[in-house]
C-alpha positions in Angstrom: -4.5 -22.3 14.7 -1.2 -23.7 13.9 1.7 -21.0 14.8 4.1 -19.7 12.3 7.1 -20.7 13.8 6.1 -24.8 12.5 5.6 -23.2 8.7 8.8 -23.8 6.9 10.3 -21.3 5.3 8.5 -18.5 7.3 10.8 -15.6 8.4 12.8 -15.5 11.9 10.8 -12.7 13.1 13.1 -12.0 16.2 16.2 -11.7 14.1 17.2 -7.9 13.7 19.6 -9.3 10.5 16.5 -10.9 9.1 14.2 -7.5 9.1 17.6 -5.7 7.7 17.7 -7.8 4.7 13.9 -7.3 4.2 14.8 -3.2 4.1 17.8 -3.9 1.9 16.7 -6.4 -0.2 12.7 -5.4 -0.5 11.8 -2.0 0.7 14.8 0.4 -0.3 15.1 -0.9 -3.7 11.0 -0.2 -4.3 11.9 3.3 -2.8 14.7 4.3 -5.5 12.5 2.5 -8.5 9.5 5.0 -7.1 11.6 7.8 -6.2 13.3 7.5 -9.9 10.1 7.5 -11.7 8.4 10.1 -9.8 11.4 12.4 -10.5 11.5 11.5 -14.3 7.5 12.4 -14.6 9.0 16.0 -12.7 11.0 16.6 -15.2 9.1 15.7 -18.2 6.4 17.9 -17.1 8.5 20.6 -16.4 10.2 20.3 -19.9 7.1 19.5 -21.9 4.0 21.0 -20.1 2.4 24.0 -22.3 5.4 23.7 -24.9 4.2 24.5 -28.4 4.9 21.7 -30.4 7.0 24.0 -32.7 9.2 24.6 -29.7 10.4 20.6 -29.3 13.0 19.6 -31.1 13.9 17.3 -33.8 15.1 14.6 -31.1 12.0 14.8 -28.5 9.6 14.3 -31.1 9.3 10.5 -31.2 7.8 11.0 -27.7 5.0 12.9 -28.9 4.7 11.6 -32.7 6.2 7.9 -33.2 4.0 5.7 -34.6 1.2 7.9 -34.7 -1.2 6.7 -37.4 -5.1 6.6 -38.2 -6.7 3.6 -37.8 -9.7 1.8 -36.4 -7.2 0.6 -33.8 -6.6 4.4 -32.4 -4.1 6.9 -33.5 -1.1 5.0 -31.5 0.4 2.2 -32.8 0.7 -1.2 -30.5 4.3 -0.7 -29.5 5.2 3.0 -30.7 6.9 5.0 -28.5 4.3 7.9 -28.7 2.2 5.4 -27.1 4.4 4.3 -24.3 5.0 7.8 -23.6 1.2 8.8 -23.4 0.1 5.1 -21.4 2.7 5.6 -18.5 3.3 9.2 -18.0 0.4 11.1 -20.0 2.5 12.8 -22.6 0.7 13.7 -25.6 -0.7 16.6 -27.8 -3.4 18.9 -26.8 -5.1 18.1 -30.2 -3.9 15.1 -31.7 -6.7 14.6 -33.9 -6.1 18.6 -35.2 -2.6 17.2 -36.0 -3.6 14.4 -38.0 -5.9 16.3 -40.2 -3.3 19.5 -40.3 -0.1 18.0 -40.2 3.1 19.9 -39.9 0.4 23.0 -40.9 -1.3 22.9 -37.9 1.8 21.7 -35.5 2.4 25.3 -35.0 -0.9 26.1 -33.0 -0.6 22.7 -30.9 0.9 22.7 -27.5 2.1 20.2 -25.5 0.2 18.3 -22.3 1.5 16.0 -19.5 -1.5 14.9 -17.6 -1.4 12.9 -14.1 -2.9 9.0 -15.0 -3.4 6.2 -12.6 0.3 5.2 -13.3 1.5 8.1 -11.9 -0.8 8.6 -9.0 0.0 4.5 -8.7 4.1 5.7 -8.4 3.7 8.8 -6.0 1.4 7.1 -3.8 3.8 4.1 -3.5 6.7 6.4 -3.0 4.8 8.6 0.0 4.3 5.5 2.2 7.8 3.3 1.1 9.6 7.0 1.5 7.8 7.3 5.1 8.8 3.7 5.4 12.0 4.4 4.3 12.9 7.0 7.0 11.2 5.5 10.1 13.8 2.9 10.2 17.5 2.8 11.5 18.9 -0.4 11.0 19.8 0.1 7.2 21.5 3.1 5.6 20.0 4.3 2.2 21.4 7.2 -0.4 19.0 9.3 -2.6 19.5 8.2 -6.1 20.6 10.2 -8.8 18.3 10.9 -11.7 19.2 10.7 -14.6 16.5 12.1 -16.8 18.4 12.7 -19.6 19.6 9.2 -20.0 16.3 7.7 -19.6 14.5 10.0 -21.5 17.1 9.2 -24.7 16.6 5.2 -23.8 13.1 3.7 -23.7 14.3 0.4 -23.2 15.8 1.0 -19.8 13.1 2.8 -18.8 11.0 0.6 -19.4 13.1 -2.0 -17.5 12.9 0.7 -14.5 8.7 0.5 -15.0 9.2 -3.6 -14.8 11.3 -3.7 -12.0 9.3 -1.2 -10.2 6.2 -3.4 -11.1 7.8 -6.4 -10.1 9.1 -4.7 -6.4 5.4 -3.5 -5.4 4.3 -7.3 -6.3 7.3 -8.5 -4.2 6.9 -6.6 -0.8 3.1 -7.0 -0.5 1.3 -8.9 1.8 0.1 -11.8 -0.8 4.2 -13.2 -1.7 6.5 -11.4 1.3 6.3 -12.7 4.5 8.1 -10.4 6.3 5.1 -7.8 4.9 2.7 -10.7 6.5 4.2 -10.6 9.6 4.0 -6.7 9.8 0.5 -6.5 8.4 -1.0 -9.4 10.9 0.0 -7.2 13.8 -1.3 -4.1 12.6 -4.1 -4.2 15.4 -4.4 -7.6 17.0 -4.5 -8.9 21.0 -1.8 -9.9 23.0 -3.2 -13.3 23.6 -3.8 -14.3 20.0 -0.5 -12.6 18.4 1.2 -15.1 21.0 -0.8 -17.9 19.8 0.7 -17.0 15.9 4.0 -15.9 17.2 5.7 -17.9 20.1 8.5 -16.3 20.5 6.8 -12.6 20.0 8.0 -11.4 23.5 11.9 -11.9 22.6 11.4 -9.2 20.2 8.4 -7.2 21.1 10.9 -4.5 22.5 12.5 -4.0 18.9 9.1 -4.0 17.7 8.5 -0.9 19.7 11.6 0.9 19.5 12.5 0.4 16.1 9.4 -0.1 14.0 7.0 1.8 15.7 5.0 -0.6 17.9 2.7 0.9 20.3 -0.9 -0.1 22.3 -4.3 0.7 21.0 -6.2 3.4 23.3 -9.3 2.0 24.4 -11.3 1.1 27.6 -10.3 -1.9 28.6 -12.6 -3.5 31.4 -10.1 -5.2 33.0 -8.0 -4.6 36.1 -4.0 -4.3 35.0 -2.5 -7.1 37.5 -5.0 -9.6 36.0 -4.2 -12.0 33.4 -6.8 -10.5 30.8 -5.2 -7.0 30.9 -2.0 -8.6 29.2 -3.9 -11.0 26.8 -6.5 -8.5 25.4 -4.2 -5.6 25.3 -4.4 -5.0 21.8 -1.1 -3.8 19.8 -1.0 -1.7 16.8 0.9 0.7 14.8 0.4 4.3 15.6 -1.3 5.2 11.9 -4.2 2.1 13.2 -4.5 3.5 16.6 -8.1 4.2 16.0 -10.6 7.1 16.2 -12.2 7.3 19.8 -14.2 9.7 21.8 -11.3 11.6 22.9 -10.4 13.1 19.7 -7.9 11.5 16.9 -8.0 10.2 13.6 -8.0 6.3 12.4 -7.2 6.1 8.5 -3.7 6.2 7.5 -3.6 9.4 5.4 -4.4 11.0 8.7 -2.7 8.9 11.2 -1.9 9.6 14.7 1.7 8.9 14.3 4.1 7.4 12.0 6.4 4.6 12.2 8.3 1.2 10.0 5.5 -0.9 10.4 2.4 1.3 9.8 4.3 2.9 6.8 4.3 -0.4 5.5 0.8 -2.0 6.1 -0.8 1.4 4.7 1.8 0.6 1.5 0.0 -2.9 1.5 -3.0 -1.0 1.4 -1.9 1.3 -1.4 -1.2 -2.0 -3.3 -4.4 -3.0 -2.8 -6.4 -0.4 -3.8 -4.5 0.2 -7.4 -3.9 -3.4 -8.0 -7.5 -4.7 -6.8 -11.0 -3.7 -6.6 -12.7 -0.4 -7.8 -9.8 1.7 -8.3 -7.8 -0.4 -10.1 -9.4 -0.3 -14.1 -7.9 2.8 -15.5 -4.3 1.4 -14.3 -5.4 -2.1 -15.3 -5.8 -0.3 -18.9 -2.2 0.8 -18.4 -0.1 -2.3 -17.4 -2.2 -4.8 -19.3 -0.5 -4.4 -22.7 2.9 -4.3 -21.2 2.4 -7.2 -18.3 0.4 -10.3 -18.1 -1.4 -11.1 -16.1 -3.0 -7.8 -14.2 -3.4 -9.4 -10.7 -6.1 -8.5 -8.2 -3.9 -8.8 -5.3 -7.0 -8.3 -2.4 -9.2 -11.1 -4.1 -6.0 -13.7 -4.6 -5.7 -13.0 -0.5 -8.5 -13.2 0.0 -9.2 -16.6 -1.7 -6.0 -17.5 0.1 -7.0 -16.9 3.9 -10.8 -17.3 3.6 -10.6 -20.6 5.1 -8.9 -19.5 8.5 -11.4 -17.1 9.2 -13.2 -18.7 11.5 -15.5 -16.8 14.2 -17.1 -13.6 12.6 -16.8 -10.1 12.1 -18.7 -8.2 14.1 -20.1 -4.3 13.3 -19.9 -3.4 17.0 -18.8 -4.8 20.3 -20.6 -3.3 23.3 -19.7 -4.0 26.4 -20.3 -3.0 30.5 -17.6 -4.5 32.5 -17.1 -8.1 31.2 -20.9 -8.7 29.5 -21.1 -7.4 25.5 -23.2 -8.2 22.8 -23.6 -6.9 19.4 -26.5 -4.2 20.3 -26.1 -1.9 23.4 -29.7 -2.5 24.7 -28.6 -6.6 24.8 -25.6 -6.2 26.9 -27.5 -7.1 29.9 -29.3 -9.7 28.1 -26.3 -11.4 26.6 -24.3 -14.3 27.5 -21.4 -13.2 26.1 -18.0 -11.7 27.6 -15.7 -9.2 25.7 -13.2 -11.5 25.7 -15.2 -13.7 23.6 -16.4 -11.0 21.2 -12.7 -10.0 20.6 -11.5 -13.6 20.3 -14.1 -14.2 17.7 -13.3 -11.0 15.1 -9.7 -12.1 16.1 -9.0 -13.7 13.2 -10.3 -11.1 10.9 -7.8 -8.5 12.7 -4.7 -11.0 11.9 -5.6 -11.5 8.8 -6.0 -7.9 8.1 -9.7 -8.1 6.4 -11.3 -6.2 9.5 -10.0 -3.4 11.8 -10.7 -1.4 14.7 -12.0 2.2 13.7 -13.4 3.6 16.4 -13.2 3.1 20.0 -16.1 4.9 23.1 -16.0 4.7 26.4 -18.0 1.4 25.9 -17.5 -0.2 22.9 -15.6 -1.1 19.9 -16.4 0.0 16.4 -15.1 -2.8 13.7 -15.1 -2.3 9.7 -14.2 -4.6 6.9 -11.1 -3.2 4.5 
């Protein structure tokens, strides 16, 4: 494997003004767009939610009833703003049909609705893991921003402009375009041995790594004595929220984690990415975004596609092991001609990459799952 120190253009992973201009330029500007949002969807529902439709006045009710119109196309017109406001933040009538067939009549019985959609759960589930991100760091300052829902609630073009540019952020600090993101993710649980291999110069900052972004070493029975050469190249590094499940208690998926930290914050936002912008959770927000940007990426497949072909070795389900000897199945380890360190160098790849992880750890063996 060539390292990442030959690839022009990569980052300068050991500079701390580097990983400050990621925060500033990258990650804190994805935090306000998300915080923003999320606070505008607040205060909508607290203003609209349950209101009788007699109740909103003359100036909110565009929101509700521009460019509403029966049609074989659906009730919302292609760029109305009725539309706009029901697509991204759920805003709509309780009967909207009732209203069409009643009019002003039967406005008086109608009430109003803001329902959670995919966009919104997309927004807060951004903003938990960029806010946790956000406030496990110390190299850049940040301020909350104010919101101004008034404002934006008065002009639809700028906040749609705050949607796009909070589009546009997510697709600029994940894995697939920022290599700082990369660098963070290919870490998340990989050995010693093999991050050196990517990463020459990973020991000049491997202390800042720990102290600032969270860095730590997996838990796990390593058969290896510690003054021998394979207790430093298989000691595998992670972030806290990836310091998997074991027999000793604890908890291995992100939502749950163990601890929380810069870098872990980060790799689970990459995974939050995923998950709404590729594969089965993405359609109802696909339905959202398509109108308003081309094209709808699947982020996970384009990686996918991207790093397929340096995956070499394989993934395997389980590593068992008994001192040195492993194999696949616990009744072969005797059999086997195979050493732990060759299992582990094998699915190394797949850790790096960040298509395979470590999710549960025994007293003799290693539990491995796709993501």
């Amino acid at each position: 494997m060539s390292n990442y120190d030959l690839i022009e253009g990569f980052i300068d992973y050991v500079s701390i003004e580097e990983w400050k201009n990621y925060i500033e330029k990258y990650v804190v500007p994805l935090w306000k767009e998300a915080l923003i949002i999320k606070g505008f969807f607040e205060n909508l529902k607290s203003e609209f939610q349950n209101v009788p439709l007699s109740c909103v006045t003359e100036k909110d009710l565009p929101l509700l009833l521009g460019g509403i119109v029966a049609s074989r196309e659906g009730v919302y017109k292609r760029n109305s703003l009725a539309r706009f406001y029901n697509r991204f933040f759920g805003l709509k009538l309780s009967d909207l049909q009732s209203w069409l067939l009643g009019g002003e009549v039967m406005g008086t019985h109608l009430k109003v609705t803001v329902e959670e959609n995919a966009f919104t759960r997309f927004v807060c589930e951004i903003f938990k893991w960029v806010d946790k991100a956000v406030r496990y760091q110390t190299l850049v300052e940040y301020t909350e921003p104010d919101i101004d829902y008034k404002g934006l609630k008065e002009d639809p073009h700028t906040l749609m402009e705050l949607i796009r540019n909070f589009y546009q952020s997510v697709l600029n600090v994940s894995v697939n375009t920022n290599y700082h993101t990369f660098f963070l993710w290919s870490i998340k649980q990989v050995p010693y041995k093999f991050m050196k291999n990517a990463y020459p110069r990973i020991d000049e900052t491997i202390n800042f790594l720990e102290t600032e972004f969270g860095l730590t070493q997996l838990r796990w029975n390593a058969p290896f004595s510690e003054d021998s050469s394979f207790y430093k190249d298989y000691t595998i590094w992670c972030w806290p929220e990836y310091n998997a499940q074991s027999d000793k208690g604890g908890l291995c998926e992100p939502e749950y984690s163990q601890g929380t930290s810069f870098g872990g914050s980060i790799c689970a936002l990459n995974e939050t990415i995923w998950k709404y912008l590729g594969g089965y959770s993405s359609a109802d927000l696909e339905k959202i975004l398509s109108d308003y940007f081309a094209p709808f990426l699947n982020l996970k497949e384009e990686y996918i596609s991207r790093v397929k072909d340096r995956l070499t070795g394989r993934i395997y389900s389980c590593i068992y092991y008994s001192g040195v000897t492993a194999a696949e199945d616990r009744i072969r380890v005797g059999e086997a001609n195979m050493t732990i360190m060759q299992m582990i160098d094998e699915v190394s790849p797949w850790l790096f990459t960040g298509l395979a992880k470590i999710s549960y750890v025994g007293n003799d063996y290693i539990q491995i799952t796709r993501i």
